[in-house]
C-alpha positions in Angstrom: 87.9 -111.8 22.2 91.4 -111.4 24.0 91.0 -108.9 27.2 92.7 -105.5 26.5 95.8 -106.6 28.3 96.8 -109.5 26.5 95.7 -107.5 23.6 98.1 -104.2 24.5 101.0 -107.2 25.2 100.3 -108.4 21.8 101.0 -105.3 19.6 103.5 -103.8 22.1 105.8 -106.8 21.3 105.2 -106.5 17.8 105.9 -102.8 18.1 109.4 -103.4 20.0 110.6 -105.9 17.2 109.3 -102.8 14.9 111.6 -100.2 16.6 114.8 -103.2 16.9 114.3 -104.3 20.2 113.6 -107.9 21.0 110.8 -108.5 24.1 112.7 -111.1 25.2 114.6 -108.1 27.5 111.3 -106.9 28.6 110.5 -108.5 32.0 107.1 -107.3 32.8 104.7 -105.6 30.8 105.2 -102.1 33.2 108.6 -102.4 31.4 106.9 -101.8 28.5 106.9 -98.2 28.6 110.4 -97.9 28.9 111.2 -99.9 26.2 108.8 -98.9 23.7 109.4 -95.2 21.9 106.5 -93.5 22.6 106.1 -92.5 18.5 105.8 -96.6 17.7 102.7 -96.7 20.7 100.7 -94.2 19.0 101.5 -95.4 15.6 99.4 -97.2 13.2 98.1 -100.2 13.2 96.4 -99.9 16.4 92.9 -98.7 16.1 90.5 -96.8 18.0 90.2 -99.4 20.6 93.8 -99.6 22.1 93.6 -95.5 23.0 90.7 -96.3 25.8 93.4 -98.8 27.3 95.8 -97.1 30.1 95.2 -93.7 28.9 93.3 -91.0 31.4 89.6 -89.8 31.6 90.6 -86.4 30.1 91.8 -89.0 26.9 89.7 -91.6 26.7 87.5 -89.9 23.4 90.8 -89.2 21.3 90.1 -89.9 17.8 90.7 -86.2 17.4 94.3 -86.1 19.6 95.1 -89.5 17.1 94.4 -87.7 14.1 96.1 -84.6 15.4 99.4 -87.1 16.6 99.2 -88.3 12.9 98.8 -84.7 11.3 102.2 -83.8 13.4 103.4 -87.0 12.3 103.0 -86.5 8.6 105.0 -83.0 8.2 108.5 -84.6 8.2 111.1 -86.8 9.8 109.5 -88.4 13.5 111.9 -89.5 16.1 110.8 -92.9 15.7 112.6 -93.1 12.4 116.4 -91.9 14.0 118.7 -94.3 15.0 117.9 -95.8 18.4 121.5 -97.7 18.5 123.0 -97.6 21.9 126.0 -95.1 22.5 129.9 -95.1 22.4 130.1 -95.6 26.2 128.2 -98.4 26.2 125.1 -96.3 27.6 121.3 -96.8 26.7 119.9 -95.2 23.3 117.3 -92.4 23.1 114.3 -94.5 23.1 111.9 -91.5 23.5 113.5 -89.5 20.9 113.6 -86.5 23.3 117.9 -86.1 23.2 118.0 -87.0 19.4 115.0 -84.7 18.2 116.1 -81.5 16.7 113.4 -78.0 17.5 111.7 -78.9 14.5 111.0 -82.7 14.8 108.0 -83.3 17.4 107.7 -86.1 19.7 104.5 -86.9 22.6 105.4 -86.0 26.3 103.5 -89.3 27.6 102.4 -89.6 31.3 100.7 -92.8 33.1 97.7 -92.6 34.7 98.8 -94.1 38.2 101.7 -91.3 39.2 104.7 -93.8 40.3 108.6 -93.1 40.1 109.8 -89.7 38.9 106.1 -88.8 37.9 105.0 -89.7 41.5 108.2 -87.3 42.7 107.5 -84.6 40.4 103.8 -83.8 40.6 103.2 -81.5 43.9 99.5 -83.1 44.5 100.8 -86.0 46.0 104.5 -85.8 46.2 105.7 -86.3 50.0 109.9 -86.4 49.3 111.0 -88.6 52.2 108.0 -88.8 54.1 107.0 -91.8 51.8 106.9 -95.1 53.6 109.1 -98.2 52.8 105.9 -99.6 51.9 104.5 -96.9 49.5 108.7 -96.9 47.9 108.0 -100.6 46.7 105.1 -100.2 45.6 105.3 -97.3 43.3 108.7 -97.9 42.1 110.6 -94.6 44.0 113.6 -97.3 45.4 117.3 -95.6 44.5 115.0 -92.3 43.6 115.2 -91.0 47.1 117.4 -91.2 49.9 116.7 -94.6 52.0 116.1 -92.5 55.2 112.1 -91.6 55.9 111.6 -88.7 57.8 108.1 -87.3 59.0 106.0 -84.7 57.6 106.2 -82.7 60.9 110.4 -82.8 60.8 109.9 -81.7 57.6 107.9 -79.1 58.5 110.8 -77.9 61.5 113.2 -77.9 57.8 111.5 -75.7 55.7 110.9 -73.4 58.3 114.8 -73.1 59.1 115.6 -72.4 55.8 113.1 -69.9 55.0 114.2 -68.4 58.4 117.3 -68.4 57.1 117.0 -65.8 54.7 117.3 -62.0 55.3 115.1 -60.8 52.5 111.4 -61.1 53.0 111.2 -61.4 49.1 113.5 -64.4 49.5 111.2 -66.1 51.9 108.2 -65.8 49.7 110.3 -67.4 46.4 111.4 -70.3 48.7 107.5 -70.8 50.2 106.2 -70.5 46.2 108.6 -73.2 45.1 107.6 -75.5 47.6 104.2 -74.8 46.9 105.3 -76.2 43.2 106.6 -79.0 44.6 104.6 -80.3 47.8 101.4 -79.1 47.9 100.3 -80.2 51.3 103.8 -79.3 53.2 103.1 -76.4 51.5 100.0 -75.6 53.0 100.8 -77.7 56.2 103.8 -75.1 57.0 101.4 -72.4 56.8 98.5 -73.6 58.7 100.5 -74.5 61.2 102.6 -71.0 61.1 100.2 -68.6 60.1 100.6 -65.7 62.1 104.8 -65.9 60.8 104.1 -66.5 57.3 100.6 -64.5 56.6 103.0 -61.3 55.8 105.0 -63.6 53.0 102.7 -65.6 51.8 99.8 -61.9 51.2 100.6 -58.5 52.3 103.0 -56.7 52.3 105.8 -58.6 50.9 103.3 -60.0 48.0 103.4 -56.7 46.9 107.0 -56.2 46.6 106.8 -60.0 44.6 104.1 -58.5 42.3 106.0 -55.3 41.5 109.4 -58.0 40.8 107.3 -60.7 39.8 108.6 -61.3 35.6 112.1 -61.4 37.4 111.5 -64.1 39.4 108.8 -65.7 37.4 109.7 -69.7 37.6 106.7 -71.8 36.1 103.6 -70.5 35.2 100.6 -71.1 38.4 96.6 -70.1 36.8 95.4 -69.2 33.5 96.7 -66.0 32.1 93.7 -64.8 29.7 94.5 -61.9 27.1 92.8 -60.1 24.7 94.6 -62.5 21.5 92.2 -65.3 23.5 89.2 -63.4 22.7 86.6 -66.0 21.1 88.4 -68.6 22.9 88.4 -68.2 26.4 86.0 -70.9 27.2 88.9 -73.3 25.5 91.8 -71.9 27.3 89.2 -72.6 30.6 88.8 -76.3 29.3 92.8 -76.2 29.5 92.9 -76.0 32.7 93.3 -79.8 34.2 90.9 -79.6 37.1 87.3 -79.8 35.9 85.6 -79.6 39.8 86.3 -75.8 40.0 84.9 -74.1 42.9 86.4 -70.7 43.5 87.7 -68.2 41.0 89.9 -65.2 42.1 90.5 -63.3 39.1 92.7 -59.5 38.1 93.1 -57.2 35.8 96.3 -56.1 37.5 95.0 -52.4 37.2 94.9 -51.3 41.0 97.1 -54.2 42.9 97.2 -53.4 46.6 98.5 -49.5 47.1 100.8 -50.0 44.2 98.8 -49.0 40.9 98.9 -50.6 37.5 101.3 -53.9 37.7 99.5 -55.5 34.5 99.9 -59.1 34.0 102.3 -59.1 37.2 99.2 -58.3 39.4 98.9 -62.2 39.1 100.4 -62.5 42.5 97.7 -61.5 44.0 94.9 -64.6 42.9 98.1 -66.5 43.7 98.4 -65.6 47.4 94.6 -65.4 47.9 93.9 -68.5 46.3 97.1 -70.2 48.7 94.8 -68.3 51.6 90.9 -69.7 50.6 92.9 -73.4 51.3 94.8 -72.5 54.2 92.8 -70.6 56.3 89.2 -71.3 54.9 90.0 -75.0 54.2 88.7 -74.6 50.6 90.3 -77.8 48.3 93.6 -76.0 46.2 92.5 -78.6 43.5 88.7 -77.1 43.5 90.9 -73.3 43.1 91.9 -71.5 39.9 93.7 -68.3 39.9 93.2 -66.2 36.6 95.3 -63.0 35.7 92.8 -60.9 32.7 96.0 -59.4 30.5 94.6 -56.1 28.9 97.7 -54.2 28.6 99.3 -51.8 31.3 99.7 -48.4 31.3 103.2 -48.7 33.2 105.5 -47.2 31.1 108.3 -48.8 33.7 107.1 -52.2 33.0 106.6 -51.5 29.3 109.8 -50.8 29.4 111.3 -53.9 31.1 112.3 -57.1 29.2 111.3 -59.4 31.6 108.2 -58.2 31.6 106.0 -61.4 31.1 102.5 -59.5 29.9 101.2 -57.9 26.8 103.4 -54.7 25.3 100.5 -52.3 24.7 98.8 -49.7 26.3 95.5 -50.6 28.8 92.6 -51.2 26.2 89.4 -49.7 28.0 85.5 -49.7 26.4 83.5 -52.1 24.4 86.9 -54.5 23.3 87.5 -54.6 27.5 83.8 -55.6 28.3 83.6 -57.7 25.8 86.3 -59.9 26.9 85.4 -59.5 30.7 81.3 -60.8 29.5 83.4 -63.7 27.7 85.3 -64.0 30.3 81.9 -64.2 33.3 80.1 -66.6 30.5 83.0 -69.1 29.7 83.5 -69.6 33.8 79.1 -70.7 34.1 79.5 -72.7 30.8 82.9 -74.5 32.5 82.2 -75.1 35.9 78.2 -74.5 36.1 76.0 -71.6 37.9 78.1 -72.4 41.8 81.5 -71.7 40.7 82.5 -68.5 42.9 84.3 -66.0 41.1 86.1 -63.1 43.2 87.2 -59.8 41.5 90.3 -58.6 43.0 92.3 -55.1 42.3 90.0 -54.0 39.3 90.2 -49.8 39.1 87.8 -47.9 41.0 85.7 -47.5 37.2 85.7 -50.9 36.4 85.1 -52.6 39.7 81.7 -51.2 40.8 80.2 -51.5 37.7 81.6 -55.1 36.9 80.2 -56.0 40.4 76.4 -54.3 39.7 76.6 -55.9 36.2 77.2 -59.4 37.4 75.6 -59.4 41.3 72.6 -60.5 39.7 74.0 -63.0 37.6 76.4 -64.8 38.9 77.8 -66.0 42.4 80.5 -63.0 43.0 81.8 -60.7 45.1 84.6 -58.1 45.1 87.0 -58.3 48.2 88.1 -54.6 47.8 84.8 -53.6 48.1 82.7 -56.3 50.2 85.4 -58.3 52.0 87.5 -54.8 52.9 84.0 -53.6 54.1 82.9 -56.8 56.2 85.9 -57.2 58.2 86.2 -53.2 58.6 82.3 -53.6 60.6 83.6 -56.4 62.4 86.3 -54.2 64.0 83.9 -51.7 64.5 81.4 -54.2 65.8 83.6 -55.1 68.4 85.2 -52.0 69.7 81.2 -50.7 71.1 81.6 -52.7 74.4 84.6 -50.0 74.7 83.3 -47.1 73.6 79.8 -47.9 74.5 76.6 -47.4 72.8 75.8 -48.5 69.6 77.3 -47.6 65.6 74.1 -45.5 65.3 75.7 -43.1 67.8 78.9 -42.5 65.9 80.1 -39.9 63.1 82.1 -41.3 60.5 84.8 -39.6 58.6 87.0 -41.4 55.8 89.8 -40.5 54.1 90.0 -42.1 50.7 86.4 -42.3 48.5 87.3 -45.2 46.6 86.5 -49.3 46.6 87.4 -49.6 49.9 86.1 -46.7 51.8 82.7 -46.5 49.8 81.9 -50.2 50.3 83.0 -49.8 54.6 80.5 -46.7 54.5 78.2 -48.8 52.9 77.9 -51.8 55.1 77.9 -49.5 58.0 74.7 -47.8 56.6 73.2 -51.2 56.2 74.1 -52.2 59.4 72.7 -48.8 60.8 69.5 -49.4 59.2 69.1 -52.6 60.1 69.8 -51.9 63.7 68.2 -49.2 64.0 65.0 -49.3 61.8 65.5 -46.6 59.6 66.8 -46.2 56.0 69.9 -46.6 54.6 69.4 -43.0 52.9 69.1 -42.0 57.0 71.8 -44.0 57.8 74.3 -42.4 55.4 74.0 -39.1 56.6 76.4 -40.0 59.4 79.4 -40.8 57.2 81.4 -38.7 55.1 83.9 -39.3 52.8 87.1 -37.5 52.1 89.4 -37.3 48.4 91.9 -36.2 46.9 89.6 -33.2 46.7 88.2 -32.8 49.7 85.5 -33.5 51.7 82.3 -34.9 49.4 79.5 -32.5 49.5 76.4 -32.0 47.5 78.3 -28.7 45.8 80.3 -31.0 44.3 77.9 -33.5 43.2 77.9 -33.4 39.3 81.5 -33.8 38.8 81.3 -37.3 41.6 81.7 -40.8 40.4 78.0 -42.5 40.8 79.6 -44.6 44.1 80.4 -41.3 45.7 77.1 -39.3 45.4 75.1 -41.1 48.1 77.7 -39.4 50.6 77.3 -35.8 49.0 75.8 -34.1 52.2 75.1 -30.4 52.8 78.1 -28.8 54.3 80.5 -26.0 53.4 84.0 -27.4 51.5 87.1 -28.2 53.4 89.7 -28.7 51.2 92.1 -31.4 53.6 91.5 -34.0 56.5 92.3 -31.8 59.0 89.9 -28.8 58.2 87.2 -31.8 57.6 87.8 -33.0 61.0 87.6 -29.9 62.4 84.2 -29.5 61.0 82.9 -32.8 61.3 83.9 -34.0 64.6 84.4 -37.8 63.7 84.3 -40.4 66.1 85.8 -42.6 64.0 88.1 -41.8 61.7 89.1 -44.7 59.2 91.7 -44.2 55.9 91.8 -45.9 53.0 92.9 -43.7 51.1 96.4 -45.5 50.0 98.8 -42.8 50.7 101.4 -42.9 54.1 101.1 -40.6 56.5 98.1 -38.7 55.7 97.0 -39.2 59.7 99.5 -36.4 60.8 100.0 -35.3 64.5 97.8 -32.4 63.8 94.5 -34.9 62.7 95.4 -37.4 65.7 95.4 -34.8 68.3 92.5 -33.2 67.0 90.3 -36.2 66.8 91.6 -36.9 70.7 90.6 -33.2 71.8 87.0 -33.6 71.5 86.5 -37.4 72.0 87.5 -39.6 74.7 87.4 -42.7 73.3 88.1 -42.2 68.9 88.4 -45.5 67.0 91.3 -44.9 64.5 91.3 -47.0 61.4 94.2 -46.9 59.4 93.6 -49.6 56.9 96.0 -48.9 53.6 98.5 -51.2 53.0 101.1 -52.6 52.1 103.1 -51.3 55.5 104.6 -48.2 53.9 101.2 -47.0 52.9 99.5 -47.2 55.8 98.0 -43.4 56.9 99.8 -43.9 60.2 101.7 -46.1 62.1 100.1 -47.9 65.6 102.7 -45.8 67.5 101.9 -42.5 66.2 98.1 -43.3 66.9 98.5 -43.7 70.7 101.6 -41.3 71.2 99.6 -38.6 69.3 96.1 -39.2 71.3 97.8 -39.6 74.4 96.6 -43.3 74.6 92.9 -42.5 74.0 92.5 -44.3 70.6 91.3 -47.7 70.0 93.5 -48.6 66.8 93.4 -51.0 63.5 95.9 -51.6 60.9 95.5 -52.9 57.6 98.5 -54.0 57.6 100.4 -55.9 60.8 102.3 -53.8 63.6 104.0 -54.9 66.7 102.2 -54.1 69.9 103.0 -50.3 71.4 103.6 -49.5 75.1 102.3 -46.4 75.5 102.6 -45.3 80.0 103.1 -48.7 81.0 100.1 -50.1 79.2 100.2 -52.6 76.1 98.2 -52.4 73.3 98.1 -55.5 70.6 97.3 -54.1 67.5 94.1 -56.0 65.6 94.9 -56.0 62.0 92.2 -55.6 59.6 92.5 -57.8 57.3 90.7 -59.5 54.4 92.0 -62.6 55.6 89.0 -63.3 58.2 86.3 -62.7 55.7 87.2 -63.9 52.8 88.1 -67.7 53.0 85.2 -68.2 55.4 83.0 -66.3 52.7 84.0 -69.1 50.1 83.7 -71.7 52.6 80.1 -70.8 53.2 79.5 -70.9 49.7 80.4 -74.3 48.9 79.0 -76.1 51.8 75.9 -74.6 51.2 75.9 -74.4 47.2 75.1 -70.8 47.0 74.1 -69.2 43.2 74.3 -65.8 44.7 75.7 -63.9 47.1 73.5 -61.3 48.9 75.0 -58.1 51.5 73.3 -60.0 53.8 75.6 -62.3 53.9 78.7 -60.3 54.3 76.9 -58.7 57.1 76.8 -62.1 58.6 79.9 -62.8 58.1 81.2 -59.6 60.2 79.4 -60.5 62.8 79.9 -64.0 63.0 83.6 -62.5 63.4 82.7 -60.0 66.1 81.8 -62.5 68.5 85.3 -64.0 68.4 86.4 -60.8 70.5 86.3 -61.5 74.1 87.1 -59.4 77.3 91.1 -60.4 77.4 91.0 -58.9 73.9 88.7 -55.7 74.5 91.5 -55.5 77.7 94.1 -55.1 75.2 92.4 -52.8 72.8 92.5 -55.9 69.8 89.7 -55.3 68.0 90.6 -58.4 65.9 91.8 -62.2 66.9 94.8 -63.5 66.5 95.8 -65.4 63.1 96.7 -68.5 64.8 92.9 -68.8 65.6 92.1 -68.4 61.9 90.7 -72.0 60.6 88.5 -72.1 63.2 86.8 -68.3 63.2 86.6 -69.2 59.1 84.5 -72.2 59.9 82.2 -69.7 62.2 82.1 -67.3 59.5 81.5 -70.0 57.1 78.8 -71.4 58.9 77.0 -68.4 59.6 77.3 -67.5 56.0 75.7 -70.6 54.7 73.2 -70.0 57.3 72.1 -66.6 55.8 72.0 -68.8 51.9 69.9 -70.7 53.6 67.4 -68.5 55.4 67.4 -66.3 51.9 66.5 -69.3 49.5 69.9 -69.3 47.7 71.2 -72.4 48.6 71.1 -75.3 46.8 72.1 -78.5 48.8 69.7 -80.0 50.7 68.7 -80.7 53.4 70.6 -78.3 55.2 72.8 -79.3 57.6 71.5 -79.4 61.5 74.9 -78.2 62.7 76.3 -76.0 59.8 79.4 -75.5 62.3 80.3 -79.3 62.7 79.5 -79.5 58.7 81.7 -76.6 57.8 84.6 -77.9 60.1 84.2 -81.3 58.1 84.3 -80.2 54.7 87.7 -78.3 55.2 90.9 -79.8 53.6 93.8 -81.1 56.3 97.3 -80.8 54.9 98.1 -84.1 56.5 99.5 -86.4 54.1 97.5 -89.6 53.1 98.4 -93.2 52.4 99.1 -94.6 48.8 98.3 -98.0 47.9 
């Protein structure tokens, strides 16, 4: 029996003398595919056994693709049959039928399993543009494709930054860091490990926001799986689509509530975008192991509706049974696709959707929502590590928020089960030192019928106030923390009245993106006369306020998150417990050391990040561990060391 590459040799020669070329002009068989049309290759008579030779895993069972080849074949004229003659000028003929085909004549895009020459150049997994080696040139064909000079990854990296430096528009600097990201994955990621604290603000908040808002105008090629209700019955194909089978992490929208900024629809899929970019960078997570998915549903921006470049559905938002039935597809399809440890993160889902979407699958499947959890974990930490300032313990504290949705009923919560925990008492006990403020007013129990269920555990006995200021004014807070999504609702009047009665208030102003924030870090400390300790959500310069500096600690996300799905893959979690989030803010605490408590930073700084995620991460696989939902074993004896291995390095590797 002739091996399969004499045997491919044998019918690829009879195939060019078939199309009217002679194989005496071939010189190698790799020449082969460049002289062959790639209709004659899939053509009859070659049987089932030539389409395991050369081809792929994915293709390697394709008597279905050959049949469907020869269905698309059979409805008309195939470019195989047009004249393949060479042109006026002398130049070479349209072997691949791709010039000569008109719209309605098919013809196969074909690929090679070994990336080499333009393939190699053009796929972003392992292109390296003139970092490649003489050696790696000649061996994968890329002579005359580049430039002869070879430069290194880390001038590269002093390039990219210029140009992106270069521009004056912050929206500008996040399209140029997106196309590289299309392009060269790791000099992609390399740029922003190694730049973190500059980029962070493109790459997430704020400017995401201002990209998601724009994002159908400058929508280039399509990044994730964009899932809408015409797939329903069908999304576990569209998953099967997708070319990575070795999923590990899921961020997925519904575009209904994307950062302050309301409904943005299909456009909110910036957002798994930029988190995704962020579970690599900063929690080493694999981008291959990654999927971002957008949930298309409709919007209910009549502005968007309205514009043409609008890339999502033109309908209203559907709601009810035909939403959770796409969402339950949707949760099902991911388990049946990628198995029972696949971590799937809901991000921006409305206020009604998200905590009910979160109780309905907690149980289920490994998930978490970062509006509510990760907002809430990272919120503790700060709190967490402000105490050796203000002294005592949270127990000793009176909370008041400003804003009752995701966010501030998920912080309340996590302090109440840090409360309880600490202090040996119940979370019902707990609770009845924080109070939450909305649009409203301040929660009480007179109210208490007419609150959403994630409200009422906060509905304590007090008269109504009707505004922050008359709340704080009853209340007394000692820590005063906003998420409430709306600029400027920390007036002069709230500060100084919060610094009247304490000596020492924690101000929290955690709404983003910048515009939104409740107050800025230099009306905190002008307004309290220097007494706060201060948090952003969103990044602010540091303030001099009497001769003393203050670096501002931004709360964000960013150090829970990627450190969250870190912990989960080293240490095969199936669920994720609040346990583990409370692990995770206190594996951050403990990063904060006296020259930050000097400063009044209640967070580190992002240039610190990869290493705090593989704390966090560590500690969070701990906690799977100790609670029995881990699932590969043995555990590691250093889960620190372990994590730190098992994250991805940007560095480019060697081809054969």
């Amino acid at each position: 029996m002739p091996s399969p590459r004499n045997f491919f040799w044998s019918h690829a020669t009879h195939l060019l003398r078939r199309c009217g070329r002679q194989p005496d002009g071939v010189s190698s068989q790799r020449s082969l595919y460049s002289a062959a049309p790639i209709a004659d290759l899939i053509a009859p008579p070659l049987g089932a056994n030539f389409w395991g030779i050369g081809c792929s895993r994915r293709h390697r069972n394709l008597p279905a693709m050959e049949n469907q080849v020869k269905g698309m074949m059979s409805g008309g004229l195939d470019v195989s049959d047009l004249k393949n003659a060479n042109t006026v000028g002398g130049g070479v003929g349209d072997t691949f039928g791709e010039d000569a085909a008109t719209e309605e004549q098919p013809f196969t895009p074909w690929a090679r399993i070994v990336a080499s020459g333009l393939e190699l150049l053009r796929d972003p997994r392992y292109n390296k543009g003139l970092a490649f080696t003489e050696v790696e040139r000649d061996r994968h064909y890329l002579r005359g494709l580049l430039p002869p000079t070879v430069i290194s990854q880390e001038l590269q990296v002093e390039r990219i930054l210029e140009n992106v430096r270069s521009y004056q528009n912050p929206l500008e600097k996040y399209i140029a860091l997106m196309d590289l990201q299309e392009r060269n994955e790791r000099l992609f990621y390399k740029v922003l490990i190694d730049h973190v604290e500059e980029l962070l603000p493109i790459v997430y908040t704020p400017v995401v926001g201002e990209a998601c808002q724009k994002y159908g105008n400058i929508f280039r090629r399509p990044h994730g799986l964009y899932i809408s209700l015409k797939d329903r019955g069908h999304v576990l194909e569209l998953l099967k689509n997708w070319p990575e089978k070795n999923v590990e992490v899921i961020v997925v929208t519904d575009g209904e509530r994307i950062l302050g900024l309301g409904d943005l629809g299909l456009n909110g899929m910036g957002i798994p975008i930029g988190k995704l970019a962020l579970y690599t960078a900063l929690g080493g997570v694999r981008p291959s192991s990654t999927l971002p998915i957008a949930i298309d549903v409709g919007t209910n921006n009549e502005a968007l509706l309205k514009n043409p470049f609008y890339i999502g559905l033109r309908q209203r938002r559907t709601t009810g049974q035909e939403y959770d039935e796409l969402l339950h597809e949707f949760m099902i399809a991911c388990k049946q696709a990628y198995g029972e440890k696949v971590l799937i993160q809901f991000e921006d889902f409305a206020n009604h959707n998200a905590f009910r979407l979160l109780q309905k699958y907690a149980t289920t499947h490994l998930v978490f929502n970062d509006d509510i959890q990760g907002t809430a974990a990272v919120a503790l930490a700060g709190l967490v590590a402000a105490l050796p300032i203000t002294g005592g313990t949270l127990a000793d504290h009176k909370f008041l928020f400003l804003g009752a949705g995701e966010a501030g009923t998920g912080i309340a919560e996590i302090i109440a089960l840090e409360v309880s925990k600490q202090g040996k008492i119940t979370v019902e006990e707990a609770r009845k030192a924080i109070h939450l403020v909305d649009s409203k007013g301040l929660v009480t129990k007179s109210r208490y019928e007419s609150l959403q269920e994630h409200k009422r555990p906060y509905a304590h006995e007090h008269p109504p106030a009707h505004d922050l200021l008359s709340a704080v004014k009853v209340l007394k807070p000692t820590v005063l923390i906003g998420t409430s999504g709306k600029g400027g609702t920390f007036t002069k009047e709230v500060l100084e009245e919060v610094s009247s009665y304490q000596d020492k208030p924690i101000i929290m102003a955690l709404s983003n993106p910048t515009s939104q924030s409740e107050c800025t870090a230099e009306e905190a400390y002008k307004y309290t006369k220097g007494k706060c300790i201060f948090a952003s959500g969103s990044p602010f310069s540091p303030v001099t306020y009497e001769g003393k500096t203050y670096v501002i600690g931004q709360s964000n996300n960013c150090y829970i998150f990627p450190g969250m799905g870190l912990g989960c893959t080293i240490s095969g979690a199936i669920r994720v417990h609040d346990d583990m989030f409370l692990a995770a803010a206190e594996a951050l605490a403990k990063q904060i050391n006296e020259e930050h408590l000097a400063k009044n930073q209640l967070y580190p700084a992002f240039n610190e990040i990869r290493e705090i995620s593989a704390h966090i991460g560590a500690a969070v696989a701990a906690k799977a561990y100790e609670l029995g939902l881990a699932t590969k074993l043995p555990q590691p004896k250093d889960l620190f060391a372990y994590a730190k291995s098992c994250m991805y390095s940007p560095n480019y590797r060697q081809y054969r």
